[in-house]
C-alpha positions in Angstrom: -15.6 15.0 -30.6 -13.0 17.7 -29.4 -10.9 17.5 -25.9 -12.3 21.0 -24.9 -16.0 20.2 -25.0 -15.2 17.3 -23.0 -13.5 19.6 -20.4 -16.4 22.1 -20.6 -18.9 19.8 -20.2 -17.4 18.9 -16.9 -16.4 22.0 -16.0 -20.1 23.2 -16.3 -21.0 20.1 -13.8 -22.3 18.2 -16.5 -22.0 14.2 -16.9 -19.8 12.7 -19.2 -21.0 9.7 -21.3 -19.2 6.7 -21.9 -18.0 7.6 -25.1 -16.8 10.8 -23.8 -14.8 9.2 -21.2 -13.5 7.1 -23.4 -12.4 9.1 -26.3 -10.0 11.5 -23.5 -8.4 8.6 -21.8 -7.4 6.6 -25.1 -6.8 10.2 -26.8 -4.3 11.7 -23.8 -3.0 7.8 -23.2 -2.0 8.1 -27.0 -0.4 11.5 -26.0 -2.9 13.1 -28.6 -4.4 15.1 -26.0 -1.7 16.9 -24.0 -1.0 17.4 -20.5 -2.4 20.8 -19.8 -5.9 19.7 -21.5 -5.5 16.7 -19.3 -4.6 18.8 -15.9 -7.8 21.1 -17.1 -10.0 18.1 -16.9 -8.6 16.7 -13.6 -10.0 20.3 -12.0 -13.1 20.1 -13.1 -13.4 16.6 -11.7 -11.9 17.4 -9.0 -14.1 20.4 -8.5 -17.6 18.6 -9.7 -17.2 15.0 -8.7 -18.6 12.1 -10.9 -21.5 9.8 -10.8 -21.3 6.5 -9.9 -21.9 5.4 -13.5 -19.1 7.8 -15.2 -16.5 6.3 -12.0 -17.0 3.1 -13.7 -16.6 3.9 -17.2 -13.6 5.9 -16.1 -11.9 2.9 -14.3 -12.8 0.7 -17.4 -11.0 3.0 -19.9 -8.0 3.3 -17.7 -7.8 -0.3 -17.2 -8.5 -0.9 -21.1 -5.2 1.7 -22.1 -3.1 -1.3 -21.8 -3.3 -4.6 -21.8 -5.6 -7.1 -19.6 -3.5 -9.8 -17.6 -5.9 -13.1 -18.1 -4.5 -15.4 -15.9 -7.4 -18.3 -16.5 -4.9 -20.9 -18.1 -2.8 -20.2 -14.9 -5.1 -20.8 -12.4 -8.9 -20.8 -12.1 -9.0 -18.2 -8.9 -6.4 -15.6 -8.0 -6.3 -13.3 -5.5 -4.7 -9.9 -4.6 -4.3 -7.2 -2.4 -4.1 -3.0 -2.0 -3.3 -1.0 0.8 -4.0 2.5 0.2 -1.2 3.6 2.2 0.7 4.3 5.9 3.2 4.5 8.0 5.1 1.1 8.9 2.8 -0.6 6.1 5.4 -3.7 5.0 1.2 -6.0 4.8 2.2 -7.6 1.6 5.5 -8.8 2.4 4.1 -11.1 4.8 0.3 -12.1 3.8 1.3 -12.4 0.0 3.6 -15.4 0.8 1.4 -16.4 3.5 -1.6 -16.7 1.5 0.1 -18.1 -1.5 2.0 -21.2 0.8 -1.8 -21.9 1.5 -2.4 -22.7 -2.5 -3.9 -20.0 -3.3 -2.3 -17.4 -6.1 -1.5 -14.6 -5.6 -0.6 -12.3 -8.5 0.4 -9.2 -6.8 1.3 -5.5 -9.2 2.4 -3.5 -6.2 3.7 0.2 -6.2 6.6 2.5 -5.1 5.8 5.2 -1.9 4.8 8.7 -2.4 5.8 11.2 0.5 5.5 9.4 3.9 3.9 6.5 2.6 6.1 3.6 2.1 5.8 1.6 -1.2 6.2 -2.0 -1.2 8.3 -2.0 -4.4 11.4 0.4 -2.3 11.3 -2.1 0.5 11.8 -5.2 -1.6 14.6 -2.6 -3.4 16.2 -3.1 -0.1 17.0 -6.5 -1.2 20.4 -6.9 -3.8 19.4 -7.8 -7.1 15.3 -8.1 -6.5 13.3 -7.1 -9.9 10.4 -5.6 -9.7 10.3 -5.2 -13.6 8.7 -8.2 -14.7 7.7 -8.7 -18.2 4.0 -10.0 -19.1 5.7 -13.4 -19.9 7.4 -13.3 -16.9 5.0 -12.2 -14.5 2.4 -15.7 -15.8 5.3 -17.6 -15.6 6.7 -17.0 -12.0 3.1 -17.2 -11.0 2.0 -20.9 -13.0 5.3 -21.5 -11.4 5.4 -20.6 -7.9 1.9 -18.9 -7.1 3.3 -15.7 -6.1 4.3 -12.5 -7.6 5.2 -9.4 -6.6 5.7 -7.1 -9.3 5.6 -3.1 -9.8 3.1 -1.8 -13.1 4.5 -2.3 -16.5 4.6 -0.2 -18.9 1.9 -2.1 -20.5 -0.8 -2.4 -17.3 -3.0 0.9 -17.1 -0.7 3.5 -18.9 -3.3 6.0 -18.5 -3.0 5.3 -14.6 0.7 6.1 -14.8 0.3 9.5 -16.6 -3.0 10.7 -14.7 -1.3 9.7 -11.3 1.8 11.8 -12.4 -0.1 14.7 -13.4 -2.3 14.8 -10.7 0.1 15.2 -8.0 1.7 17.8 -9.9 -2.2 19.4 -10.2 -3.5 19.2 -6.9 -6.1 16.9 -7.6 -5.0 13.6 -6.0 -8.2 13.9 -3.7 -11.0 13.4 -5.1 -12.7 10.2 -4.3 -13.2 9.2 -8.2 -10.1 9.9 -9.2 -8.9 7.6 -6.4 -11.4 4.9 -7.1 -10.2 4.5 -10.7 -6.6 4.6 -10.5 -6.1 1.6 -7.9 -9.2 -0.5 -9.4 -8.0 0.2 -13.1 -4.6 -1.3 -12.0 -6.6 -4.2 -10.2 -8.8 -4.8 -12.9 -5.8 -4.9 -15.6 -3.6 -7.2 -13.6 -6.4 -10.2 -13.6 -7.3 -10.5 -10.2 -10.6 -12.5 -9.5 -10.4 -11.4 -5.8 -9.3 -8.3 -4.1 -9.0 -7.7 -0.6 -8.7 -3.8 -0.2 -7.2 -2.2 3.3 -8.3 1.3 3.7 -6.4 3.6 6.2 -7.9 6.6 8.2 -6.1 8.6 10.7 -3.4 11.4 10.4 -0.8 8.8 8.7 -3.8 7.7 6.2 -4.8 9.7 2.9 -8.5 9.6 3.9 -8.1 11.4 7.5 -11.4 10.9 8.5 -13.4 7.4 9.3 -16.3 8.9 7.1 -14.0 9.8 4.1 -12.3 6.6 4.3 -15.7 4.6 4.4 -16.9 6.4 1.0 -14.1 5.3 -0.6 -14.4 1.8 0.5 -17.5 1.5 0.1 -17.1 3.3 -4.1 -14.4 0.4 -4.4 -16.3 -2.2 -3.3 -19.3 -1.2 -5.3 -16.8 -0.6 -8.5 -15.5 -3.9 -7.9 -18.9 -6.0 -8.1 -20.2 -4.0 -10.6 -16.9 -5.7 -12.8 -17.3 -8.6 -12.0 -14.7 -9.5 -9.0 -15.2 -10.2 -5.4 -14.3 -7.2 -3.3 -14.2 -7.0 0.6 -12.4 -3.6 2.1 -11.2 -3.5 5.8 -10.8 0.1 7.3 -8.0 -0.2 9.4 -6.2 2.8 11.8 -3.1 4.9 10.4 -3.3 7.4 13.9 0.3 5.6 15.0 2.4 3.8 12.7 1.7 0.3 11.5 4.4 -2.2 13.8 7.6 -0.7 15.5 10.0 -0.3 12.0 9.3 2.8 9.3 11.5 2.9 6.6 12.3 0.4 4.0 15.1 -2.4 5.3 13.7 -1.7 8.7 9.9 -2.9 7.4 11.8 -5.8 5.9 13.9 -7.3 9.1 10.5 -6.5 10.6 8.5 -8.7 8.0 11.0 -11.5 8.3 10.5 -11.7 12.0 7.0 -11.7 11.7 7.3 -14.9 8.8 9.4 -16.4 11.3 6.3 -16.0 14.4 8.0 -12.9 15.6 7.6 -9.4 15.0 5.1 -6.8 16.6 1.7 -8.1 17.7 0.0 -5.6 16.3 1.4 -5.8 12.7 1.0 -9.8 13.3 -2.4 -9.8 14.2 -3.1 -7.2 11.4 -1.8 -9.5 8.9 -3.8 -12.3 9.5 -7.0 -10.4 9.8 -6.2 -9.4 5.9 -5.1 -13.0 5.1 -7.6 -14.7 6.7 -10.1 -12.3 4.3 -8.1 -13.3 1.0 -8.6 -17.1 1.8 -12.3 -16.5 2.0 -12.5 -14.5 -0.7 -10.3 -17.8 -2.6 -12.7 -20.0 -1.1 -10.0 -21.5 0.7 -12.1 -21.7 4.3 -15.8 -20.8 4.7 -15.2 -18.9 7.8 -13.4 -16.3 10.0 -12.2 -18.8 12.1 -11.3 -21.4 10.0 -9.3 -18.6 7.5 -7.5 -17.4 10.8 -6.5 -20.9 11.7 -5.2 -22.0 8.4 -3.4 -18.6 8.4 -1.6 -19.2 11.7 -0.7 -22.8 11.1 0.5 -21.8 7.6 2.7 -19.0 9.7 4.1 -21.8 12.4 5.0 -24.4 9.6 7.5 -22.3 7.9 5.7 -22.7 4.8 4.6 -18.6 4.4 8.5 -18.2 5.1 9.9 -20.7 2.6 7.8 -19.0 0.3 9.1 -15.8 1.0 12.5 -17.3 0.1 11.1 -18.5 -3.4 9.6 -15.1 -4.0 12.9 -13.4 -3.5 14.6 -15.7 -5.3 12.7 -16.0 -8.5 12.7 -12.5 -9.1 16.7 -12.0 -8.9 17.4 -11.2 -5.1 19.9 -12.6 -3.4 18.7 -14.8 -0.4 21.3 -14.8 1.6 20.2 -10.9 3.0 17.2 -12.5 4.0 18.4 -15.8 5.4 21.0 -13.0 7.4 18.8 -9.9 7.6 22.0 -8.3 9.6 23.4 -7.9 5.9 20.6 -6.0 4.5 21.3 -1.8 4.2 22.4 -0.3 7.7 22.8 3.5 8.3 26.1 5.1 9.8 24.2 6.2 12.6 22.1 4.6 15.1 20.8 6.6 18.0 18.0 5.1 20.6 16.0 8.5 22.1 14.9 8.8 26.1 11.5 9.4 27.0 11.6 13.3 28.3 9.1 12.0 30.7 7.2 9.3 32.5 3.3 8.7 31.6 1.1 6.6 29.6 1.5 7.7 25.8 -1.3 9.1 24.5 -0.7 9.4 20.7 1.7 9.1 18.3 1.3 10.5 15.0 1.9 8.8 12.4 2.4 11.2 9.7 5.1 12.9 11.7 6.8 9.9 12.0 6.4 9.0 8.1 7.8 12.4 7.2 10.5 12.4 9.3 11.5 9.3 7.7 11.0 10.9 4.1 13.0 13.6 5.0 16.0 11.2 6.5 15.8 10.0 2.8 13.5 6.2 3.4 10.4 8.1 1.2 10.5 10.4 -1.6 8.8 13.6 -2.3 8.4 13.5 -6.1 8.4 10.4 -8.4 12.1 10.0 -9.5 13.8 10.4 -6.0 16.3 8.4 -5.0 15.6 6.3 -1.9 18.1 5.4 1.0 16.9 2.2 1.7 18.9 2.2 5.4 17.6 4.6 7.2 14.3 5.1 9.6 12.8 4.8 12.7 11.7 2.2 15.2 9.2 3.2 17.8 9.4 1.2 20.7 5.7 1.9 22.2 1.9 1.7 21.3 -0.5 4.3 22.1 -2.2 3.2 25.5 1.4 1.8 27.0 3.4 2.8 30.1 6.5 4.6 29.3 9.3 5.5 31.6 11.1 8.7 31.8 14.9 8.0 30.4 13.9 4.6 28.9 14.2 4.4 24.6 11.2 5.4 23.2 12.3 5.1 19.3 15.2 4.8 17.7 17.0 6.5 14.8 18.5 4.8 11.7 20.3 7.8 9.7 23.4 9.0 7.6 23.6 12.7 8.5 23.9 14.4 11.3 22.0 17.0 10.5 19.0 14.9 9.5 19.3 12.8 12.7 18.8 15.9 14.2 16.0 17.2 12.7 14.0 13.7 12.7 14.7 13.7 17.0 12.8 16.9 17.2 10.2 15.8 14.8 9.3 12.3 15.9 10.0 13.5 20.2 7.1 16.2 18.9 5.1 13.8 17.3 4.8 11.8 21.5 1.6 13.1 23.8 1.9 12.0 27.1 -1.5 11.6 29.7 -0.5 10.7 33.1 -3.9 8.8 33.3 -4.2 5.6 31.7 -4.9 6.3 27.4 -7.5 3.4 25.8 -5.5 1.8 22.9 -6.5 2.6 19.1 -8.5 -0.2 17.4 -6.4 -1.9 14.4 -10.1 -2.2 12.7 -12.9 -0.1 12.3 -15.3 -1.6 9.8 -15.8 -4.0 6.9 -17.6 -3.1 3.7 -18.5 -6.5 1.4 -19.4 -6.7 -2.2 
């Protein structure tokens, strides 16, 4: 079997078998098949799709390039958790203690951002001394431990993920719904979850602009999922305005810690227990919506999703005092709050302006390897639908250079529509796909 037939097979819109699939991912994984081969295939993919059948042998040979987490002599059920990305998107920093102070684990491999979209990984950077890089050993042993972890992808979990991912963004091929599909359940698959609670974003601050794209994908995920052998449930939720009031990474996280403590934005609270309330039905940990969202909210009022919060961070090498005194975590040189040009009802606010002006303050990064300024950001102070006064704030500006602040005022004043009729607010939900 040679690389190129495998590449002109697809390129003629042929189906790959499993073998096929196979012998290219372990081949290119093993760096025996190099990158431009490897970028020829994405195209074709890209170009010609795959069936439903070849998706899943794809995901299986990613996720079998590396090791397989089996977390069995750990716990019987474990749970976890992927957003495929927005604006204001800190989820996991307040459900995955949540869930885990309500006994079930949750063993979480969690990324860094792209572009606008903030990873989880940079926002816990915002904490000193916090390690993302946890050995194998370590990563069962904080979680038989603690039952939590929050970890970024090892060297060892899904290497083919790690060089595909790479190349495709440097190829132009990041969407295409297969390719998509089998680089987050690969990574799911690998790190030994038994449950995965998937939130899917649509709107201009999601990757999958469009409810009908973003249902597809769900629904390929979901379907994926079962097929392997794990309970699956995906929530589409809106990206069309950012995600809470804070974008940008120790923003999210002062915004996180007010929500553990019953504070924080009602949107991003509500959200949050919506997708907690799933993962404790999915760890058979209440047989109903109600009783999931009741045990989530009196888990959130005891302290307990907090206190576990504290163990997380400190487990994994950050010092707790910046989250005990969230005044001590990164602050930029320059604060300035913006007046609304105008009175009106606001009418949109788009996220992915928002998210890029953030990137380009510094809080995201345009290619893998740039350096993030965990400081700086932007906090919107109003919802689509609200009543906004001419002169009052309407977001505020968290930067270290003038010039950027600048640019970021333009960008995110642009990024306001105002109706002087009243503006129905967005739904934080749209649909939910089950295995």
């Amino acid at each position: 079997m040679h690389a190129i037939d495998v590449i002109a097979r697809k390129r003629d819109g042929g189906e790959l078998s499993q073998e096929e699939i196979e012998f290219f991912i372990q081949r290119y994984t093993q760096g025996e098949i190099p990158d431009y081969q490897a970028a020829a295939w994405l195209m074709a993919v890209y170009l010609h799709g795959m069936t439903d059948r070849e998706t899943h042998d794809l995901t299986l040979a990613m996720a079998h390039s590396g090791d397989i987490l089996d977390l069995k002599d750990i716990a019987p059920l474990t749970v976890d958790k992927h957003s495929t990305g927005g604006v204001g998107d800190k989820v996991s920093l307040v459900i995955a203690p949540l869930v885990a102070a309500c006994g079930m684990p949750v063993a979480k491999i969690t990324g860094r951002g792209l572009g606008f979209s903030g990873g989880t990984v940079d926002k816990l950077g915002s904490i000193p001394g916090y390690r993302a890089d946890l050995s194998e050993a370590e990563f069962k042993a904080q979680l038989r431990e603690i039952g939590i972890v929050l970890a970024g992808q090892s060297a060892e979990l899904a290497p083919a993920d790690r060089k595909l991912y790479a190349l495709r963004n440097a190829t132009a091929t990041v969407e295409s719904i297969p390719l998509i599909v089998s680089s987050i359940m690969s990574k799911k698959l690998a790190a030994g979850a038994d449950a995965i609670v998937l939130d899917v974003k649509t709107g201009n601050g999601a990757f999958m602009k469009t409810l009908e794209d973003a249902e597809t994908l769900a629904e390929a995920m979901v379907r994926l999922g079962s097929q392997a052998g794990r309970s699956v449930v995906a929530l589409i939720s809106d990206m069309n305005q950012p995600l809470g009031w804070a974008v940008g990474n120790a923003l999210e996280v002062r915004e996180a810690i007010n929500t553990l403590h019953e504070g924080g934005p009602a949107d991003f609270r509500e959200h949050c227990m919506v997708v907690a309330a799933e993962m404790l039905m999915l760890g058979d940990k209440a047989t109903d919506t109600n009783a999931a969202l009741t045990l989530a909210l009196e888990t959130l009022a005891s302290g307990a999703a907090w206190h576990k919060f504290m163990e997380l961070v400190k487990a994994q090498g950050g010092d707790t005092r910046y989250i005990e005194e969230p005044e001590r975590l990164p602050r930029a040189r320059l604060i300035e709050p913006v007046p609304a040009p105008r009175s009106g009802y606001l009418a949109a606010l788009n996220a992915a302006e928002v998210g890029m002006a953030v990137m380009e303050l510094g809080g995201g990064r345009e290619k893998k390897g740039d350096q993030i300024d965990h400081s700086v950001g932007v906090i919107v102070h109003y919802k689509v639908g609200d009543l906004v006064q001419k002169d009052t704030p309407l977001f505020t500006i968290h930067a270290n250079d003038e010039a950027k602040l600048a640019a970021a005022r333009e960008r995110v004043l642009a990024a306001h529509a105002f109706s002087d009729a009243p503006v129905q607010r967005l739904p934080l939900f749209y649909r939910r796909i089950a295995g």
